[in-house]
N, C-alpha and C positions, 0 to 999 in steps of 0.2 A: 504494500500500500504506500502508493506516495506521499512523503512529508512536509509539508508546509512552513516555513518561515514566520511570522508577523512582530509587527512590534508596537507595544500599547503607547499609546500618544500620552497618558494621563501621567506612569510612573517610570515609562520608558524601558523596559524589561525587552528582551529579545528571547521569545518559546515558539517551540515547534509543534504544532498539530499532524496527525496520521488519519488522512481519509480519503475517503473514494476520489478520482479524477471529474467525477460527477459532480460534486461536493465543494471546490476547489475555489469558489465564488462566495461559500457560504462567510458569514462573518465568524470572527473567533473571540471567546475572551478570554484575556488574559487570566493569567493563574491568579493574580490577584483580585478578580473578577469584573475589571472595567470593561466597558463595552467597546471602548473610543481606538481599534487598531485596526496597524495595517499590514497589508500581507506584502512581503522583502519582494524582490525578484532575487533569486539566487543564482552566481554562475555553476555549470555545470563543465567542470572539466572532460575532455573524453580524450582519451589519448590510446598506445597502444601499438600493437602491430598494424589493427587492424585501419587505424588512419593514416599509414605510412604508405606510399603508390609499394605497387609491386614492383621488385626488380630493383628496389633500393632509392629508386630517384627518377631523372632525365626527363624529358620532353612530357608534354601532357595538352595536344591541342592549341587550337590557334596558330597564329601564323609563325613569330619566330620560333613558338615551344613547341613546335607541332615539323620544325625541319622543311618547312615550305619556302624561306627566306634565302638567299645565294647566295 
């Protein structure tokens, strides 16, 4: 289940909620039970083999990376 960010405007606290992607609009309160927050955007690192081109590197498209250029 995906985790949510927010941060209450009133005491300033930064907590995380766990719910549906359906849900992900709903409002949240804080653990100290103020109504007044807002939900972070969070970066989401993705790294990996799998974002590396295959073949370690080189050309990828277009005109000069793609070897169409003389």
């Amino acid at each position: 289940m995906p985790r949510y960010e927010y941060r209450c405007r009133v005491c300033g606290s930064t907590f995380e909620v766990s719910r549906p992607m359906a849900e992900s609009a709903a409002p949240a309160s804080c653990p100290s039970g103020h109504e007044d927050t807002v939900k972070l955007l969070s970066a989401v690192a993705v790294g990996g083999a799998a974002s590396a081109p295959a073949g370690g590197g080189g050309g990828g498209g277009g005109c000069c990376g793609g070897g169409c250029c003389g």
